[in-house]
PDB file with SEQRES, HELIX, SHEET and CRYST1 records, atoms N, CA, C and O in Angstrom:
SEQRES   1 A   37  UNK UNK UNK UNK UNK UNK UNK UNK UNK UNK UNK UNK UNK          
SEQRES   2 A   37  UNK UNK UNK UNK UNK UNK UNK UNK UNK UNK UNK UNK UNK          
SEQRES   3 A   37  UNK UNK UNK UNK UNK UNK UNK UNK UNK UNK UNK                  
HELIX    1 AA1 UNK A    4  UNK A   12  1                                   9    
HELIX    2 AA2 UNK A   14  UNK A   22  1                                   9    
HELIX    3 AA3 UNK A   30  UNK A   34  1                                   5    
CRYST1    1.000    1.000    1.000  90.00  90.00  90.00 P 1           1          
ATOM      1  N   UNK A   1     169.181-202.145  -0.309  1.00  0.00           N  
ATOM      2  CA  UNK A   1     169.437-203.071  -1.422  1.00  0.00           C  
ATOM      3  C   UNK A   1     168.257-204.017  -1.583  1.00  0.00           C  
ATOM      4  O   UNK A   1     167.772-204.398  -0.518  1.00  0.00           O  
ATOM      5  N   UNK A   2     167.694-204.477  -2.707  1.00  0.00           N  
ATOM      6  CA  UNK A   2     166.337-204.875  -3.087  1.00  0.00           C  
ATOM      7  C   UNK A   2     167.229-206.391  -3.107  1.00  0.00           C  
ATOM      8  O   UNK A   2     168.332-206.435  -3.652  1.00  0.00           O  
ATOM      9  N   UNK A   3     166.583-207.669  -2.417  1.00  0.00           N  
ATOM     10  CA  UNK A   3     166.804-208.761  -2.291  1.00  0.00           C  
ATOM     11  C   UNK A   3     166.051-209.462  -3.556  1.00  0.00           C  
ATOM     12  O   UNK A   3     164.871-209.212  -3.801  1.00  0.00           O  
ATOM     13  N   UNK A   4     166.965-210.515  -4.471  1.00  0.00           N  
ATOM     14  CA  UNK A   4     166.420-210.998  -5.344  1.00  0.00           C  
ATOM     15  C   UNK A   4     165.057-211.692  -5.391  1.00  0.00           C  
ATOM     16  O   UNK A   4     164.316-211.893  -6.353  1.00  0.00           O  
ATOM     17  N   UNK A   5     164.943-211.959  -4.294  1.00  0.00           N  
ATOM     18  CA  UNK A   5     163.406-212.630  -4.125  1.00  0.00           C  
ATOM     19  C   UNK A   5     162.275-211.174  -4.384  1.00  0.00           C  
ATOM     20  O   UNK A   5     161.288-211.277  -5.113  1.00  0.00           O  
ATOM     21  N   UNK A   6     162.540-210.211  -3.846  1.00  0.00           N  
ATOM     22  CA  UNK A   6     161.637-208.994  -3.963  1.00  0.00           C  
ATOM     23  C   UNK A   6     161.729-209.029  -5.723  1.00  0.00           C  
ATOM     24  O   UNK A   6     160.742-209.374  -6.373  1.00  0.00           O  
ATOM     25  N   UNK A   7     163.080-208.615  -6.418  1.00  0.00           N  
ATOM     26  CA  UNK A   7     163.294-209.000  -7.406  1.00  0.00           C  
ATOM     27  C   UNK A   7     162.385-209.298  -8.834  1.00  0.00           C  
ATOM     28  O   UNK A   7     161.842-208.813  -9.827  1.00  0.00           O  
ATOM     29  N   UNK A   8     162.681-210.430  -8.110  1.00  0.00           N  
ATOM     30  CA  UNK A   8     162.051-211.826  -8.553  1.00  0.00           C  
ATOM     31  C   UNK A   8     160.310-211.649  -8.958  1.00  0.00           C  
ATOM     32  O   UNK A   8     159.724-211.947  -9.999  1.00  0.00           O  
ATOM     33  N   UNK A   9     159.580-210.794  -7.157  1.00  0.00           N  
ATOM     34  CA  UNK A   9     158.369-210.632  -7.294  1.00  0.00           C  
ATOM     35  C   UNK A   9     157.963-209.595  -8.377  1.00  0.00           C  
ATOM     36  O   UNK A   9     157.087-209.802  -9.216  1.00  0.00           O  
ATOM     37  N   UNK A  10     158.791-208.308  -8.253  1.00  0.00           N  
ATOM     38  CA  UNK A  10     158.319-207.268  -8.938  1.00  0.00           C  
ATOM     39  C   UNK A  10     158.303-207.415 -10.370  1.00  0.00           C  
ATOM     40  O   UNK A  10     157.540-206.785 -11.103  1.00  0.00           O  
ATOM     41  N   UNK A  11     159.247-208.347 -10.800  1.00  0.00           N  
ATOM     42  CA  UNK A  11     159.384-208.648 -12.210  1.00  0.00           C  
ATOM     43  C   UNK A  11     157.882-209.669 -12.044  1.00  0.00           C  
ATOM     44  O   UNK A  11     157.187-209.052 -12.851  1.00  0.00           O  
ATOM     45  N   UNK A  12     157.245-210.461 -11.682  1.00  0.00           N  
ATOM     46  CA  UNK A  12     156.268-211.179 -11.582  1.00  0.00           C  
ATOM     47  C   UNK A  12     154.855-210.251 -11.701  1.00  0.00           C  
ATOM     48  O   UNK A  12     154.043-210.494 -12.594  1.00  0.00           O  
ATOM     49  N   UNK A  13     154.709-209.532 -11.050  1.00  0.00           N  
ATOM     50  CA  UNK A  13     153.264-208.372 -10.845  1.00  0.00           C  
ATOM     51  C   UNK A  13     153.708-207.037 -11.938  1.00  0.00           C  
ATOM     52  O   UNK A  13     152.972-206.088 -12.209  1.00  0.00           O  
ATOM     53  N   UNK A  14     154.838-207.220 -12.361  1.00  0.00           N  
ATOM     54  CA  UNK A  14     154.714-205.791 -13.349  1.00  0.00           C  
ATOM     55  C   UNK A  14     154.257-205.579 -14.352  1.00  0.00           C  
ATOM     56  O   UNK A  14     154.128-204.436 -14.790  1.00  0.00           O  
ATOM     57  N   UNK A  15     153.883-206.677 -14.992  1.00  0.00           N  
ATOM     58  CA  UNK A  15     153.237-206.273 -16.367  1.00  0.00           C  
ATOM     59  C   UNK A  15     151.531-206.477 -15.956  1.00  0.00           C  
ATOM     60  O   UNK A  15     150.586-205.922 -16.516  1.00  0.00           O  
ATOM     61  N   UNK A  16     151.484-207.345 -14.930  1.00  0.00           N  
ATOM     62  CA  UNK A  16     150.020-206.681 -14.114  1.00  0.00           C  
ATOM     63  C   UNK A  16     149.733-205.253 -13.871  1.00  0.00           C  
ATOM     64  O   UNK A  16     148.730-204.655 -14.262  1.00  0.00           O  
ATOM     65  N   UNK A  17     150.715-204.763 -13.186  1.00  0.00           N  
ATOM     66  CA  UNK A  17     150.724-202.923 -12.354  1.00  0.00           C  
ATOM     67  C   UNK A  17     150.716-202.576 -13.729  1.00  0.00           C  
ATOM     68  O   UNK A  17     150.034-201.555 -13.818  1.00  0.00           O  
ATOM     69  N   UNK A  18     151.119-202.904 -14.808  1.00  0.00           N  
ATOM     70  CA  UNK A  18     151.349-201.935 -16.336  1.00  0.00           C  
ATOM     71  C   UNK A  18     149.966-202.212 -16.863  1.00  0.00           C  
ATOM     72  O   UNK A  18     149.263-201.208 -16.977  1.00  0.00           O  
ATOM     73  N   UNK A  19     149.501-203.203 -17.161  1.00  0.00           N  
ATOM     74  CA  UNK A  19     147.723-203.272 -17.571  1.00  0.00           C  
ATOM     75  C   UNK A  19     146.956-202.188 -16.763  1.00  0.00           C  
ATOM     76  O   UNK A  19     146.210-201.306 -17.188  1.00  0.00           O  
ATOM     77  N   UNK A  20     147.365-202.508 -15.366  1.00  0.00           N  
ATOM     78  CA  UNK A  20     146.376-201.640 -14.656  1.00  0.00           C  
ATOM     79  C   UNK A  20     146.414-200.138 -14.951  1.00  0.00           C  
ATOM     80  O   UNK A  20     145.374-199.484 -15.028  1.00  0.00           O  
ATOM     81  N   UNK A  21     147.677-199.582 -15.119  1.00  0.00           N  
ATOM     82  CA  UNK A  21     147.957-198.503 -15.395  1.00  0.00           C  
ATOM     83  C   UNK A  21     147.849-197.725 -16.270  1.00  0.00           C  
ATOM     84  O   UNK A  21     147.746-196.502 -16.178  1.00  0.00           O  
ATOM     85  N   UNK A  22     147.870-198.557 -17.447  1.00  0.00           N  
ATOM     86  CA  UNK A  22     147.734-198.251 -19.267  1.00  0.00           C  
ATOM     87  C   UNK A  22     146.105-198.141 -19.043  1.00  0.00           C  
ATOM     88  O   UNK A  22     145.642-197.269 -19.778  1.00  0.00           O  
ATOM     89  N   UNK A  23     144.976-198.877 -18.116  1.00  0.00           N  
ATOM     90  CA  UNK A  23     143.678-198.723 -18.372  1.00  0.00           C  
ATOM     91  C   UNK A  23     143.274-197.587 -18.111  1.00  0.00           C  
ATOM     92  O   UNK A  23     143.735-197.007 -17.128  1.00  0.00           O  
ATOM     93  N   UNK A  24     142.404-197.039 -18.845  1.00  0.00           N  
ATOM     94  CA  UNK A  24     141.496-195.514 -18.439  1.00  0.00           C  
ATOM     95  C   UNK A  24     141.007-195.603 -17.159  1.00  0.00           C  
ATOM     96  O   UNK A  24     140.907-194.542 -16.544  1.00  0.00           O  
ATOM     97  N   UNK A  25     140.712-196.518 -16.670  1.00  0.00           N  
ATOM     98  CA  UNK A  25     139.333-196.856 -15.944  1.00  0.00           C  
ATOM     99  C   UNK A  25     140.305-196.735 -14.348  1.00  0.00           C  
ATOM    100  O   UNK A  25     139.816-196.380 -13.276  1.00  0.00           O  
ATOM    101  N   UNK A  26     141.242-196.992 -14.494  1.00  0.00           N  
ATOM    102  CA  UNK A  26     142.313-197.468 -13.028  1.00  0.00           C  
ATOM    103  C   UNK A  26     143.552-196.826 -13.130  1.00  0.00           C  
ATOM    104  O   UNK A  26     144.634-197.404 -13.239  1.00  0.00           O  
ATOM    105  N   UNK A  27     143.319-195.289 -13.083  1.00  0.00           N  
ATOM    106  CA  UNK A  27     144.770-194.652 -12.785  1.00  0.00           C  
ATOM    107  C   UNK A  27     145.442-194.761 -11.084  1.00  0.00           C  
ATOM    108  O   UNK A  27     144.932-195.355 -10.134  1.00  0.00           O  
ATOM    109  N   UNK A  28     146.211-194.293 -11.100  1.00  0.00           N  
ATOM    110  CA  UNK A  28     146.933-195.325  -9.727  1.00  0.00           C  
ATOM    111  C   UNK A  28     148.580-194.696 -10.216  1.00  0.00           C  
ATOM    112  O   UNK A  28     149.189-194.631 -11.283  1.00  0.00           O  
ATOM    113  N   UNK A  29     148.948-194.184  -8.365  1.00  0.00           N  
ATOM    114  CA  UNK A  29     150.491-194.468  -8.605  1.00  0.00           C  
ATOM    115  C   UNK A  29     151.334-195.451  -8.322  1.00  0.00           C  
ATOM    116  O   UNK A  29     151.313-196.162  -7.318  1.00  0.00           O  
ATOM    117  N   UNK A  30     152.236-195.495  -9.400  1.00  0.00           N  
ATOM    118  CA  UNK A  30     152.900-196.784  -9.863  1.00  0.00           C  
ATOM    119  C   UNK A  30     153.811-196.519  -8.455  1.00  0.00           C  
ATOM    120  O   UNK A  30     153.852-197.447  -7.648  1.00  0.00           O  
ATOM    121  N   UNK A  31     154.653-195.073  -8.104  1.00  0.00           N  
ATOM    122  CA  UNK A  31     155.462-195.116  -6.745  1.00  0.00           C  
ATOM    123  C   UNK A  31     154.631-195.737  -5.710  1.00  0.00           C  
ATOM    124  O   UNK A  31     155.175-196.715  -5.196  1.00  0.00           O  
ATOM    125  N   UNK A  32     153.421-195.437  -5.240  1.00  0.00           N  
ATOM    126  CA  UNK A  32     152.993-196.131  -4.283  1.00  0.00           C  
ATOM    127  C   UNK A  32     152.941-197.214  -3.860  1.00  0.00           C  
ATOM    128  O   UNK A  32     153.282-197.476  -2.707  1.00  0.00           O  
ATOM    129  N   UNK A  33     152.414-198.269  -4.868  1.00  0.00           N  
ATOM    130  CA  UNK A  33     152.557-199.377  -4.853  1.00  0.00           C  
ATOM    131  C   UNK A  33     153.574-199.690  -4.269  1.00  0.00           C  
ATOM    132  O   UNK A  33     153.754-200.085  -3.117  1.00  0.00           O  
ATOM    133  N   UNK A  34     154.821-199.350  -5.789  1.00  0.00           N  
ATOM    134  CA  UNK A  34     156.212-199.827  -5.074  1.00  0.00           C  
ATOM    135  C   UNK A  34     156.830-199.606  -3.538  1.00  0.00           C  
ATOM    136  O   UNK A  34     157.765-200.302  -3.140  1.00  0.00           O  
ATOM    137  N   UNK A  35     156.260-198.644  -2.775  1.00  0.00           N  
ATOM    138  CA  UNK A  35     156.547-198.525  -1.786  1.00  0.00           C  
ATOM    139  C   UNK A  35     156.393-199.565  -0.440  1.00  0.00           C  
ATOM    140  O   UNK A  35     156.970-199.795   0.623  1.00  0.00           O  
ATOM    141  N   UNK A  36     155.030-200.105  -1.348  1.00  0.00           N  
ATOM    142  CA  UNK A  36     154.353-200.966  -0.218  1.00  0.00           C  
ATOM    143  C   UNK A  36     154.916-202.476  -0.464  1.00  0.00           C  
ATOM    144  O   UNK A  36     154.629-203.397   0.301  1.00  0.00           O  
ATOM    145  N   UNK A  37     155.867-202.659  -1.777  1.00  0.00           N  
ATOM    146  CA  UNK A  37     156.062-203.728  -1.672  1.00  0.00           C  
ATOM    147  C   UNK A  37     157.254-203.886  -0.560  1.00  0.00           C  
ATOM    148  O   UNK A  37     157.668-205.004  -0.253  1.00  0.00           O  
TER     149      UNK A  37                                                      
END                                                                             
């Protein structure tokens, strides 16, 4: 179960991880990340 504070963060860095992702220049998996949070 994802604790609201994690929450909280992922809603905070996601439209960061989504810039990064939408760029040509910086493909990247989005699962990975999430894993490490």
């Amino acid at each position: 179960m994802v604790s609201v504070q994690s929450t909280k963060r992922v809603e905070a860095i996601y439209p960061l991880l989504k810039d990064v992702a939408l760029s040509p220049d910086m493909p990247f998996c989005v699962d990975c990340i999430f894993e490490g949070l």
